[in-house]
KEKE-3310 file (N, C-alpha, C; in steps of 0.2 Angstrom, whole numbers, plus 5000, padded with zeros to 4 digits):
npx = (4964:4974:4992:5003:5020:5036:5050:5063:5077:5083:5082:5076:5079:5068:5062:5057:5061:5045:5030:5018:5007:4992:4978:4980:4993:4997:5004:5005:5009:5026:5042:5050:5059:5049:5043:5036:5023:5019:5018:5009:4998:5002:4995:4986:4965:4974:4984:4999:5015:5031:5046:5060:5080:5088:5101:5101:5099:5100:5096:5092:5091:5083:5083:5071:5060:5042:5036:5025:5019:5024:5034:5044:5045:5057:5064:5071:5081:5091:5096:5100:5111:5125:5128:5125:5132:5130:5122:5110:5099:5099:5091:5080:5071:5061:5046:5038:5021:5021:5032:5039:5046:5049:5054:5060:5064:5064:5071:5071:5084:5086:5091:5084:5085:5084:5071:5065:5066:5062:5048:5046:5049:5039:5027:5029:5026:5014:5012:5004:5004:5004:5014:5030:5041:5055:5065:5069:5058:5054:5060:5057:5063:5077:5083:5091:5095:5098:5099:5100:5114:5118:5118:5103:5099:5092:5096:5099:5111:5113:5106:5100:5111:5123:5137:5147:5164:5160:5148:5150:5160:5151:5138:5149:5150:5138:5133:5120:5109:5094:5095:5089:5091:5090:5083:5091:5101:5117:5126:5136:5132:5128:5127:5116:5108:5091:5085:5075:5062:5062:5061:5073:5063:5049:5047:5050:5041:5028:5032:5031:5016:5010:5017:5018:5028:5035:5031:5039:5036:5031:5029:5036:5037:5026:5014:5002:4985:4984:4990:4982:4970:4973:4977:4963:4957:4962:4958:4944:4944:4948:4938:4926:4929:4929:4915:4908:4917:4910:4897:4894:4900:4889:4878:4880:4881:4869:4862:4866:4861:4848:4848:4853:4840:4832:4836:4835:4820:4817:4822:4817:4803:4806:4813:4800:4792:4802:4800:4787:4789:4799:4797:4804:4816:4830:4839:4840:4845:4850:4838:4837:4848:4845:4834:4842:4849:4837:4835:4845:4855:4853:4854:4863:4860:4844:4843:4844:4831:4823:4822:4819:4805:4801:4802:4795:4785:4781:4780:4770:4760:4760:4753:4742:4726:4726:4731:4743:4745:4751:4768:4778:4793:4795:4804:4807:4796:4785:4774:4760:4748:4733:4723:4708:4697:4686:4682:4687:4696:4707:4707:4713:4726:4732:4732:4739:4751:4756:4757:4769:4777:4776:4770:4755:4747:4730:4732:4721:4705:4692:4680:4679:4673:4668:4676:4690:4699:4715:4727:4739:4751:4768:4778)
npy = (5004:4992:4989:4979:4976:4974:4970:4973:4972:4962:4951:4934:4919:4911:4919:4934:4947:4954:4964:4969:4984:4991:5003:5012:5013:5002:4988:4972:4961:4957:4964:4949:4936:4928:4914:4916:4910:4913:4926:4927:4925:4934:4946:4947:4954:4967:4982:4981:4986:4988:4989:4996:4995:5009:5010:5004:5015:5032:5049:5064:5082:5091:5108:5112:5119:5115:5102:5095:5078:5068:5075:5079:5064:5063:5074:5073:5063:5066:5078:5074:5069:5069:5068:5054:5038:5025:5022:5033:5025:5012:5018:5021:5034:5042:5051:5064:5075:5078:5079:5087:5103:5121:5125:5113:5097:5079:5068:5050:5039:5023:5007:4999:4986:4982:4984:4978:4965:4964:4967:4956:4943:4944:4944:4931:4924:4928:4939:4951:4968:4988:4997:5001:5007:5017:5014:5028:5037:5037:5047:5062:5080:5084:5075:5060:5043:5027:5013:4995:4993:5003:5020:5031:5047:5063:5077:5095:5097:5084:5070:5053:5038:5032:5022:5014:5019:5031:5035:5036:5045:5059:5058:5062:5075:5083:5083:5090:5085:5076:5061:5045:5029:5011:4995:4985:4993:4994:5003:5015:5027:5045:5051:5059:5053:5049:5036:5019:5008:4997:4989:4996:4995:4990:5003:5012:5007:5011:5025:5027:5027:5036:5047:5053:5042:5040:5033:5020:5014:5020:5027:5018:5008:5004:4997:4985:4991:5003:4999:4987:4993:4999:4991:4984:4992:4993:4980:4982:4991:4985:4973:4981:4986:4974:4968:4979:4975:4961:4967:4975:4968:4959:4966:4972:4959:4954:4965:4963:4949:4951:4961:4950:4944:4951:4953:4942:4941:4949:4947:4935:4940:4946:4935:4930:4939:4942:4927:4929:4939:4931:4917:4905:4906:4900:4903:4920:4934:4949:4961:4974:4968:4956:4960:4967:4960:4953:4965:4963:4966:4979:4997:5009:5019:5016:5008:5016:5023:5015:5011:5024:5026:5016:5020:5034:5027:5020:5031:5036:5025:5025:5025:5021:5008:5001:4984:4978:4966:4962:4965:4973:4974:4980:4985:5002:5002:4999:4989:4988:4980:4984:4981:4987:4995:5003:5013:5027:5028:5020:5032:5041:5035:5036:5050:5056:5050:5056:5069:5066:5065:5057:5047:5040:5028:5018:5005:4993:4988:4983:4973:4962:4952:4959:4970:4982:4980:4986:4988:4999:5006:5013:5025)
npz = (5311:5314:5313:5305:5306:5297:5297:5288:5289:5293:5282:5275:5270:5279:5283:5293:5307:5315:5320:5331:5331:5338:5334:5341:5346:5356:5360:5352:5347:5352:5344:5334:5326:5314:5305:5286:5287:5300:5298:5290:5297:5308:5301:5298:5296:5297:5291:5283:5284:5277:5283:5278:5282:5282:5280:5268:5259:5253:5258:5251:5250:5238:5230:5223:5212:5217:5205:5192:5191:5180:5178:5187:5190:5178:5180:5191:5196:5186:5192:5204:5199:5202:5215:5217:5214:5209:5192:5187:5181:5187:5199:5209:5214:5226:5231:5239:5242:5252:5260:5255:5256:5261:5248:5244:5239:5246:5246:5245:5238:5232:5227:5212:5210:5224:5229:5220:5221:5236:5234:5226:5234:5246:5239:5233:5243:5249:5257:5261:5257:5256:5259:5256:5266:5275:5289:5294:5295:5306:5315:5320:5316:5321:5329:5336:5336:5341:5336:5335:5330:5320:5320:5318:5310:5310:5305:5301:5295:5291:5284:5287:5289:5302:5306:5318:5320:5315:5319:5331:5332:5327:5335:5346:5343:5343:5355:5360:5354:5356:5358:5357:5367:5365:5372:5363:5357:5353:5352:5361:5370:5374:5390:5392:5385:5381:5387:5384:5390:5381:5364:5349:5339:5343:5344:5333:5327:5333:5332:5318:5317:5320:5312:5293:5283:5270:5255:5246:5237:5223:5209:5195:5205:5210:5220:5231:5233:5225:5214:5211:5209:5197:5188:5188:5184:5169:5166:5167:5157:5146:5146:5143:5133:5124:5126:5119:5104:5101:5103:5093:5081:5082:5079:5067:5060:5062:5055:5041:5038:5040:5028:5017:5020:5012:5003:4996:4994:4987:4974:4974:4971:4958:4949:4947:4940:4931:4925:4916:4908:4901:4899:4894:4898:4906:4918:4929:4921:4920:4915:4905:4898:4892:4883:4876:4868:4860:4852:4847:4830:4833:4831:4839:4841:4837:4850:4860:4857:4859:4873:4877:4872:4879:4891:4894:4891:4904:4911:4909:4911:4925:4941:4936:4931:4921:4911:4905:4894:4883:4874:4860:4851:4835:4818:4825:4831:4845:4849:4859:4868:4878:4893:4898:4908:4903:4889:4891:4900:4892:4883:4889:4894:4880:4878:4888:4881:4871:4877:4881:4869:4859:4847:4844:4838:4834:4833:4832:4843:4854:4864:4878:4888:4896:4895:4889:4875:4868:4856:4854:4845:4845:4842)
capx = (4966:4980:4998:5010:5028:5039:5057:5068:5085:5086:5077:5080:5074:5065:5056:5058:5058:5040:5029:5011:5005:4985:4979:4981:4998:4996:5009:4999:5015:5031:5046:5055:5060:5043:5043:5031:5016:5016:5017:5004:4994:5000:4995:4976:4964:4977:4988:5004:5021:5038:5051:5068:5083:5089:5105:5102:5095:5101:5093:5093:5088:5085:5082:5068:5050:5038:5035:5018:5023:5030:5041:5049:5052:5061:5069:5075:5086:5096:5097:5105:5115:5132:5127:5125:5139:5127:5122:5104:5095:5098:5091:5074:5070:5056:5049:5029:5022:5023:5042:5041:5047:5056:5054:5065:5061:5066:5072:5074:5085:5087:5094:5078:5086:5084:5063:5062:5068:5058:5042:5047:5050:5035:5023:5029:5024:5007:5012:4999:5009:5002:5019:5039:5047:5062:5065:5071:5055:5053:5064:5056:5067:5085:5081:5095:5091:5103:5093:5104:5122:5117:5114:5099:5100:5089:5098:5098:5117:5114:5099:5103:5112:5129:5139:5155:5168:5158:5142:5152:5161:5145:5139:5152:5151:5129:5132:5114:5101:5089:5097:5083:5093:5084:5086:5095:5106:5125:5134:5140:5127:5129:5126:5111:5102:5086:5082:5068:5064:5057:5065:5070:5059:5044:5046:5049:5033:5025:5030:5026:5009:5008:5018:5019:5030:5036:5029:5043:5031:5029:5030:5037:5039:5020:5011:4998:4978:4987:4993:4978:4967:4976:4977:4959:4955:4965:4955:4937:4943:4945:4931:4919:4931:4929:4909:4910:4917:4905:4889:4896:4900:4883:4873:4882:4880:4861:4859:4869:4859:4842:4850:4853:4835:4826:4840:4831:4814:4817:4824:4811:4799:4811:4812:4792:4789:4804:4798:4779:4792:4805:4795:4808:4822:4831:4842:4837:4847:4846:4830:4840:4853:4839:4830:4847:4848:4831:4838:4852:4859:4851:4861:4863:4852:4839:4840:4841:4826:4816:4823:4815:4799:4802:4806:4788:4778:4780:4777:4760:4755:4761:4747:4734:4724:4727:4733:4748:4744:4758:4774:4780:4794:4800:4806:4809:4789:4783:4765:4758:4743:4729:4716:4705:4688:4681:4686:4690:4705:4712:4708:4718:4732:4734:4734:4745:4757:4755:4760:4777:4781:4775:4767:4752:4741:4726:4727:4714:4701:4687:4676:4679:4670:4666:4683:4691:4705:4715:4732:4743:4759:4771:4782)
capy = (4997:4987:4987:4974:4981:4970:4974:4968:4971:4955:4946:4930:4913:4907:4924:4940:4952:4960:4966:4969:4989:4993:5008:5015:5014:4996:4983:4966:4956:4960:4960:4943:4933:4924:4913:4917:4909:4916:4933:4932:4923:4941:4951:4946:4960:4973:4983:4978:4991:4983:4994:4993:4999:5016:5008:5002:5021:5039:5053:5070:5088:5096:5112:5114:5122:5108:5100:5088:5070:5066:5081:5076:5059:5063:5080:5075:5058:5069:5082:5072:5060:5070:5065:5047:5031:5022:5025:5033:5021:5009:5019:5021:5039:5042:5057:5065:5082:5079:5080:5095:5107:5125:5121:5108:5090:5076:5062:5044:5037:5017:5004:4997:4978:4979:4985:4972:4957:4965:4964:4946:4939:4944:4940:4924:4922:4931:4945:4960:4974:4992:5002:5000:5015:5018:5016:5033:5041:5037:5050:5070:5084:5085:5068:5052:5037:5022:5003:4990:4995:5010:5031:5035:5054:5069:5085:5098:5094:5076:5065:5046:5032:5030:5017:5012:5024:5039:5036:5039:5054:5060:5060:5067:5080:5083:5083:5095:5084:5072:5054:5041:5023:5005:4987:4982:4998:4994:5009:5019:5034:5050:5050:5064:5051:5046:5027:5017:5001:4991:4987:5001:4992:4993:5012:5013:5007:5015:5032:5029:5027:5042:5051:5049:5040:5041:5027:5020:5009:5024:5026:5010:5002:5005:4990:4983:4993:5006:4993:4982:4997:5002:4982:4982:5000:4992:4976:4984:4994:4978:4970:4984:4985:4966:4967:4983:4972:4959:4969:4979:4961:4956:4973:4969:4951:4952:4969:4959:4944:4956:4962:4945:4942:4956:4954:4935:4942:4955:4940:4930:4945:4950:4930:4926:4943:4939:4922:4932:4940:4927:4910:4901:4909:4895:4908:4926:4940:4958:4959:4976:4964:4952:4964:4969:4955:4952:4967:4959:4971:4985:5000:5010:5023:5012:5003:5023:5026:5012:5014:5030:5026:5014:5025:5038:5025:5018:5037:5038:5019:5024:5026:5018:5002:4998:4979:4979:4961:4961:4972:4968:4979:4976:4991:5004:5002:4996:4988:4988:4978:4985:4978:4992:4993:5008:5016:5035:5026:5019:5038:5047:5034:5038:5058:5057:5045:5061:5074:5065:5067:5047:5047:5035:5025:5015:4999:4987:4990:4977:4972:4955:4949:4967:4973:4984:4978:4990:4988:5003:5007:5019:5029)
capz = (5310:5318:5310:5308:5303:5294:5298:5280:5288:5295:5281:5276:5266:5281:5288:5296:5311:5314:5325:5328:5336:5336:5331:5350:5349:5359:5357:5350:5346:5351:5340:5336:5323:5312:5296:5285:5288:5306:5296:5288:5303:5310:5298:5298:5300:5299:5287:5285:5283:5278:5287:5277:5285:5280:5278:5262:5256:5255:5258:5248:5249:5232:5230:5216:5214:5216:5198:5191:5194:5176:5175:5192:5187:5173:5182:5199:5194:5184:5196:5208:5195:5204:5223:5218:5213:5204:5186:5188:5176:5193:5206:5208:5217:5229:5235:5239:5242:5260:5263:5252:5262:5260:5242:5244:5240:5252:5241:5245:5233:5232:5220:5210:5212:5231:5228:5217:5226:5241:5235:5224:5240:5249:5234:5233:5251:5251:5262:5258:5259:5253:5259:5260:5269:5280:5299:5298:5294:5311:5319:5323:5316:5328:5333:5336:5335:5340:5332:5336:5328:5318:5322:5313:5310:5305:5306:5294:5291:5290:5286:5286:5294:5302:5310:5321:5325:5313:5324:5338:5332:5326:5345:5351:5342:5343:5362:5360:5350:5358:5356:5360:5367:5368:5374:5358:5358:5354:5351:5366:5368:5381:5398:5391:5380:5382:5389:5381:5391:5376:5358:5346:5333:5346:5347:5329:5324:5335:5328:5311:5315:5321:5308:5289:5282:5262:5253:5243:5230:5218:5201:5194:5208:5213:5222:5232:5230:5219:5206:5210:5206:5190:5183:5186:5178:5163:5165:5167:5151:5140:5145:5140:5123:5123:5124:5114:5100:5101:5102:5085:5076:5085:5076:5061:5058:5060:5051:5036:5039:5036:5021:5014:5017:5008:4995:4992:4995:4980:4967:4972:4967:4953:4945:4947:4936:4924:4921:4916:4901:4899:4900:4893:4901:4911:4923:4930:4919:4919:4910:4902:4893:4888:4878:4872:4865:4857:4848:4842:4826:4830:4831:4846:4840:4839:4856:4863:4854:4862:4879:4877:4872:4886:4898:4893:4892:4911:4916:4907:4915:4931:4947:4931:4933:4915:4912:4901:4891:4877:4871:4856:4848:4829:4816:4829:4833:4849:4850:4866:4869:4884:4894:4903:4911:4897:4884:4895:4903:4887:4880:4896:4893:4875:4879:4889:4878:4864:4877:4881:4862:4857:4843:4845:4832:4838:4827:4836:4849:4855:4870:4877:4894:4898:4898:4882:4873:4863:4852:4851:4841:4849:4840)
cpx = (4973:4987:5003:5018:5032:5046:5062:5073:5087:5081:5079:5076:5068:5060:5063:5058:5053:5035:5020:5008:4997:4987:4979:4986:4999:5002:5005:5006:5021:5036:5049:5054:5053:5046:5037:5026:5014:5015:5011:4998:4992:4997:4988:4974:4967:4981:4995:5010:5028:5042:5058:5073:5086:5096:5108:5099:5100:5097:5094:5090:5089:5083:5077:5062:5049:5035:5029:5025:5026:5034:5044:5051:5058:5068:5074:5080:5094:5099:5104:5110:5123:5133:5128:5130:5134:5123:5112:5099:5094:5097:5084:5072:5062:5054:5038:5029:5023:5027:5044:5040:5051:5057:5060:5062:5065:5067:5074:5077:5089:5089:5087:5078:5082:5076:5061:5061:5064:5050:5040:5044:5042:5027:5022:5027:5017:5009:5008:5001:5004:5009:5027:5041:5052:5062:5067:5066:5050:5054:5061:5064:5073:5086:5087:5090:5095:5099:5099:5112:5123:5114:5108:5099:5096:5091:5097:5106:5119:5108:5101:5105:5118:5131:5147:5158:5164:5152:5148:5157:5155:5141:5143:5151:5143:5129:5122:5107:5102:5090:5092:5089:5089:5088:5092:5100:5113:5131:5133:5137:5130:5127:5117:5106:5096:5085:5077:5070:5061:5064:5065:5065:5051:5045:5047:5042:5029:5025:5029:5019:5007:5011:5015:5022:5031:5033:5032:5040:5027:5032:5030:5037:5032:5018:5006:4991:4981:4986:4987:4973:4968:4976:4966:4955:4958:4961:4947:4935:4942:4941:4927:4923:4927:4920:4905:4910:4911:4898:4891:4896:4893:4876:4875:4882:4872:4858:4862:4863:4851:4843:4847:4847:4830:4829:4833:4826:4814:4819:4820:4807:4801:4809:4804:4790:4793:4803:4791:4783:4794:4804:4800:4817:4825:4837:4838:4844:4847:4842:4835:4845:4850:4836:4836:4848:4844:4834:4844:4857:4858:4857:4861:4857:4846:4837:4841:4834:4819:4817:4818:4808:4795:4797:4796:4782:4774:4778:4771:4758:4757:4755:4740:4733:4722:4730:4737:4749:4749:4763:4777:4785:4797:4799:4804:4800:4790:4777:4765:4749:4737:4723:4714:4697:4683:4688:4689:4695:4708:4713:4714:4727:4735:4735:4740:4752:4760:4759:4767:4778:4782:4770:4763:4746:4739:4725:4721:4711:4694:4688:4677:4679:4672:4672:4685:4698:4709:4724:4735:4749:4761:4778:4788)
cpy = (4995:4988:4982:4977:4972:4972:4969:4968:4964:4948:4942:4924:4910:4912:4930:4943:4955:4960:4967:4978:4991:4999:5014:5017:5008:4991:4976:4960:4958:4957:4954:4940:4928:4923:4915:4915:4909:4923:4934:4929:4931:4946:4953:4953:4966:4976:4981:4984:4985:4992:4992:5000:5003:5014:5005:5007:5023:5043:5061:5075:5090:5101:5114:5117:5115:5107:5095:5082:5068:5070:5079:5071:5060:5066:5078:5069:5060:5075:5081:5067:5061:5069:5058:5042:5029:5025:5026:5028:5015:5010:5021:5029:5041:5049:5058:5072:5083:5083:5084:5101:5115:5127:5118:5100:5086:5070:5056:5039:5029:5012:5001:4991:4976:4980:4979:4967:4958:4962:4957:4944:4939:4942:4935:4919:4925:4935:4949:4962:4979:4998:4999:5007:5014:5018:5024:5037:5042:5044:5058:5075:5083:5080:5065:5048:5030:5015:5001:4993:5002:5016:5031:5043:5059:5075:5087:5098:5087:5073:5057:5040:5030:5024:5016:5019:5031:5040:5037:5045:5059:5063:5062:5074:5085:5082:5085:5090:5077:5064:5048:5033:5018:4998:4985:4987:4995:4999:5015:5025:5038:5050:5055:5061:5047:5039:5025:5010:4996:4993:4993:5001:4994:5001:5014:5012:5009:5024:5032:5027:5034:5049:5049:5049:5038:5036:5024:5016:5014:5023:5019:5006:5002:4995:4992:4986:4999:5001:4989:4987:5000:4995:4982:4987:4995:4985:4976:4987:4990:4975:4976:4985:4980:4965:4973:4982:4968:4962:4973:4974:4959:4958:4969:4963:4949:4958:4965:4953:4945:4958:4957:4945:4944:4954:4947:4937:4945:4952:4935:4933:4944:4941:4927:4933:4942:4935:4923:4934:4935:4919:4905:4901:4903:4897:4915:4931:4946:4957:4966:4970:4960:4956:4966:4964:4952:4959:4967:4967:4977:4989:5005:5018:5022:5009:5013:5025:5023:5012:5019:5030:5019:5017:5028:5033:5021:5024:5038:5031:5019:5029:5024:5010:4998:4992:4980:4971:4958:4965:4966:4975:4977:4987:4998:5007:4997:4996:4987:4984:4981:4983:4984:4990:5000:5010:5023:5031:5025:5026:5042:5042:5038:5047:5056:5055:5053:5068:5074:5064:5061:5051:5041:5034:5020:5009:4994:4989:4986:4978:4965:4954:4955:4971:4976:4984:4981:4989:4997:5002:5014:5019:5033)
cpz = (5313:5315:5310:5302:5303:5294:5290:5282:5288:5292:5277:5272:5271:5284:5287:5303:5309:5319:5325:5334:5334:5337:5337:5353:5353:5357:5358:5351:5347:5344:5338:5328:5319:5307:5292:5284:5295:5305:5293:5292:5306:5306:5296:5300:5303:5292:5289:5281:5281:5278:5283:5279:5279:5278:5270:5255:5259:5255:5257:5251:5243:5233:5224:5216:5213:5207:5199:5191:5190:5174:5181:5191:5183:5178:5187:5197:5193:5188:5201:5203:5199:5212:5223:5215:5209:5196:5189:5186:5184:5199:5204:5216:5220:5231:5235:5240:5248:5265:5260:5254:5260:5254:5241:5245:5246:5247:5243:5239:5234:5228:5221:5213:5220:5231:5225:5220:5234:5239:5230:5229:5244:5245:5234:5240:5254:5255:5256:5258:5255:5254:5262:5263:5274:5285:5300:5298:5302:5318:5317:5319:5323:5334:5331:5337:5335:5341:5334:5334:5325:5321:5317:5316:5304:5307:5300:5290:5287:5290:5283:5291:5297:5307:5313:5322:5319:5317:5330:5335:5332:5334:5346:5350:5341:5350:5363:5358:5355:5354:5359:5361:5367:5371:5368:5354:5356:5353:5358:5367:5373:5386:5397:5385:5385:5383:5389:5386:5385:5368:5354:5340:5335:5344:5339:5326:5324:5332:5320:5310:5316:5314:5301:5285:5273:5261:5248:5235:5226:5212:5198:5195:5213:5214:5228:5229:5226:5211:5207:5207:5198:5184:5184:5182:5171:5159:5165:5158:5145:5142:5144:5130:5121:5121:5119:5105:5096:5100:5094:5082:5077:5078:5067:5058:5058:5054:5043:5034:5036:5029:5016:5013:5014:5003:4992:4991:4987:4975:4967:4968:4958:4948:4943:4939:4929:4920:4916:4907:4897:4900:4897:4895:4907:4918:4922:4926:4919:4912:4905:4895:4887:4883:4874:4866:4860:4852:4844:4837:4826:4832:4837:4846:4842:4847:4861:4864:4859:4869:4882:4877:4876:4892:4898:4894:4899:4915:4914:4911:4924:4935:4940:4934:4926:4915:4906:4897:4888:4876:4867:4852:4840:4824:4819:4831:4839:4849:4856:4866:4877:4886:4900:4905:4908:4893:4888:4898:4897:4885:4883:4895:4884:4874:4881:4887:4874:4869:4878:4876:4862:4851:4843:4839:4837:4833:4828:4844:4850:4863:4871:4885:4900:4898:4891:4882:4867:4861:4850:4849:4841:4845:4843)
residu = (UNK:UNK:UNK:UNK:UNK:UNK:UNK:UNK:UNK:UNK:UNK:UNK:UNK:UNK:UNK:UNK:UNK:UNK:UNK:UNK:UNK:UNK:UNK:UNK:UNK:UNK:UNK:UNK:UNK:UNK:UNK:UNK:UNK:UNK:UNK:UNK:UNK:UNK:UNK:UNK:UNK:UNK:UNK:UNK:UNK:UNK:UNK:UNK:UNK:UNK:UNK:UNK:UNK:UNK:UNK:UNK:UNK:UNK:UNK:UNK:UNK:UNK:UNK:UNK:UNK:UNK:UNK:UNK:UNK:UNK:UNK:UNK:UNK:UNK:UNK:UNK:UNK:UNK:UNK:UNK:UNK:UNK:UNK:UNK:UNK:UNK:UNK:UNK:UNK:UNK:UNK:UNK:UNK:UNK:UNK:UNK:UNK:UNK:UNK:UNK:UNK:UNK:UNK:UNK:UNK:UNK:UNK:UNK:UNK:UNK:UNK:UNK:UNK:UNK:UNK:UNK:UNK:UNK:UNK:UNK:UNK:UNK:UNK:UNK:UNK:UNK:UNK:UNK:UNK:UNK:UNK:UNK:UNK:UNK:UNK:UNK:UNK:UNK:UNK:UNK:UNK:UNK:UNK:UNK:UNK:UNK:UNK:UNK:UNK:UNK:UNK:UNK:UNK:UNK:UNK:UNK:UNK:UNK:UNK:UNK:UNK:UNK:UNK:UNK:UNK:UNK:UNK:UNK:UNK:UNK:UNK:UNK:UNK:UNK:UNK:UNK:UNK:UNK:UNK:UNK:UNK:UNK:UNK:UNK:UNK:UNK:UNK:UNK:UNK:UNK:UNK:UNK:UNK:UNK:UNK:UNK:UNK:UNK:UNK:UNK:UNK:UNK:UNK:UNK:UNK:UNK:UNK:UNK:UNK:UNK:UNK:UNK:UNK:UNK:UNK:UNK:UNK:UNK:UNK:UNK:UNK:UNK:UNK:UNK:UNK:UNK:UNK:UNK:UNK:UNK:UNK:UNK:UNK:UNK:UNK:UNK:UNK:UNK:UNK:UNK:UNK:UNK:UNK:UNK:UNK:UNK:UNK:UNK:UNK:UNK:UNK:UNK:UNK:UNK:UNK:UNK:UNK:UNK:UNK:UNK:UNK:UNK:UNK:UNK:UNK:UNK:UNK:UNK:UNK:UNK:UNK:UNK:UNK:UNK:UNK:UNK:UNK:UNK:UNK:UNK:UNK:UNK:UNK:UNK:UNK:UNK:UNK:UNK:UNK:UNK:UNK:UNK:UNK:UNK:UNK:UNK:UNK:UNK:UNK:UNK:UNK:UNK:UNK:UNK:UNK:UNK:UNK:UNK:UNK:UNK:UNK:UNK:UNK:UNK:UNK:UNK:UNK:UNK:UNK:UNK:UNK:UNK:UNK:UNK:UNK:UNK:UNK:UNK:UNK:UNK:UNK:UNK:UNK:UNK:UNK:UNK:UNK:UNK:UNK:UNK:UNK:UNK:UNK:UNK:UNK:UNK:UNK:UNK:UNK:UNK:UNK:UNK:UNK:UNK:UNK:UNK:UNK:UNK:UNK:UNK:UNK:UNK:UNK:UNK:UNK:UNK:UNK:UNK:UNK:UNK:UNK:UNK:UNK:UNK:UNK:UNK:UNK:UNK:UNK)
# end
């Protein structure tokens, strides 16, 4: 894919220097002066690099083992706090495994303010960007490099950017290393430097296609598919929370809603059979209470008592096809009235009242429209 390089030194309210090199190494657009709606004219169908000058960065050597990513943030800041002017908390430190060399990091250390207002500005303007790094990352081991008024320098004495009468000391005294000049050249090089006939912007962009170059939009100061990746990880994750919620409120509000309607189901049941007792009853009550109250004075004994013979006498009529007509309880006796279809079923119920420890009397027993109707009194 094609690159357009974005040069920040010379940047400004109405544009920038930028440039456009395919992925050939081919020069597409030369350098010069654009506003931004010719930048991102150029920027179409390509990535796009913003190049900021090395002049507004330093460049460190630490000497450390390689550390995981949040131990280095924290470590290397402090490390160098005695190499830098500014309080660390306003500097924002760069570094990958790359340039990790020797065991020795390679740290580009910048004020955060300048990162910021870099990619403000170019946001507010729709430039893409996915990388900021530094013209110097241009330059080969033992390589010079004279941009318009600045020495760029990578020795192993010196890595960075110098100007005016230290750039020429500087040279004088690196007779040895490979000085590259260009058209936009101003500082006074050796009779033994190299002569480029094109811009050193061109020849800068072109070598960081071929190398590669820090990417200063790390950590905090991450941006473009990084940060759009990680906002929509964060956005992917609340929307499944978010339908998550709902489908459980969803579950929940109809499993509830089922509840409710067996609960009615079962009061309807429940009221049709109370009324069968409690014909006059003009609310449903625990049927328990109501009988409690038809026994009014008795004493707790007594209402144990009948409970009980209660209780016994629903385990003898249970799985029977006996019809239960009347109950009637008075002095700690209950009558029970029964309608069966022969006398061996009423007999089988009244055993088994005798082996739950009831004591049963048969006071009335009759035949009435083939069915037998018999009156016991349960003890």
């Amino acid at each position: 894919m094609d690159k357009c390089f974005i040069f920040s030194k010379h940047l400004d309210d109405n544009g920038c220097v930028c440039l456009k090199i395919s992925d050939m190494g081919e020069l597409i657009a030369p350098p010069e002066f654009r506003n931004f709606l010719q930048i991102k004219d150029l920027q179409k169908e390509s990535s796009t690099i913003i190049v900021e000058t090395c002049t507004r960065a330093i460049l460190l050597d630490l000497a450390i083992p390689w550390l995981p990513e949040r131990k280095a943030r924290i470590a290397i800041p402090y490390a160098l706090e005695d190499k830098v002017t500014q309080p660390v908390e306003e500097l924002h430190f760069a570094f990958d495994k790359f340039h990790y060399q020797n065991n020795q990091y390679l740290v580009v250390v910048i004020d955060k303010q300048r990162i910021r207002k870099l990619i403000q500005i170019f946001d507010e303007h729709g430039i893409v960007f996915d990388t900021i790094t530094l013209d110097w990352f241009a330059l080969e081991s033992q390589e010079l490099v004279i941009s318009e008024s600045e020495l760029l320098i990578n020795n192993e004495d010196f890595k960075g950017v110098l100007s005016g009468d230290l750039a020429q000391t500087y040279l004088k005294n690196h007779p040895h290393n490979l000085t590259h000049i260009f058209q936009d050249s101003k500082i006074v090089a050796p009779s033994t430097a190299s002569q480029n006939e094109e811009h050193s912007y061109t020849w800068i962009g072109k070598r960081l296609i071929k190398s590669k170059p820090l990417n200063l939009c790390q950590g905090e100061m991450q941006h473009g598919k990084t940060t759009d990746w990680i906002k929509k990880g964060y956005q992917l994750v609340g929307g499944l929370c978010g339908i998550w919620l709902i489908s459980l409120l969803l579950v929940n509000w109809l499993t509830l809603h089922w509840l409710n309607k067996q609960i009615d189901e079962i009061d309807q049941q429940t009221a049709v059979i109370y009324r069968e007792f409690f014909p006059d009853a003009k609310q449903v009550i625990s049927p328990k209470f109501r009988i409690s109250q038809l026994l009014g004075g008795n004493t707790t004994e007594n209402q144990s008592r009948f409970w009980f013979i209660l209780n016994q006498l629903s385990k003898a009529m249970k799985d029977s096809d006996i019809t239960v007509e009347q109950l009637r309880y008075q002095n700690k006796i209950i009558s029970i009235t029964l309608v069966s279809s022969d006398f061996e079923s009423l007999q089988e119920i009244e055993n088994k009242l005798k082996q739950l420890q009831l004591k049963v009397k048969q006071t009335q027993a009759s035949t009435k429209d083939q069915q037998v109707v018999a009156t016991l009194e349960l003890t």
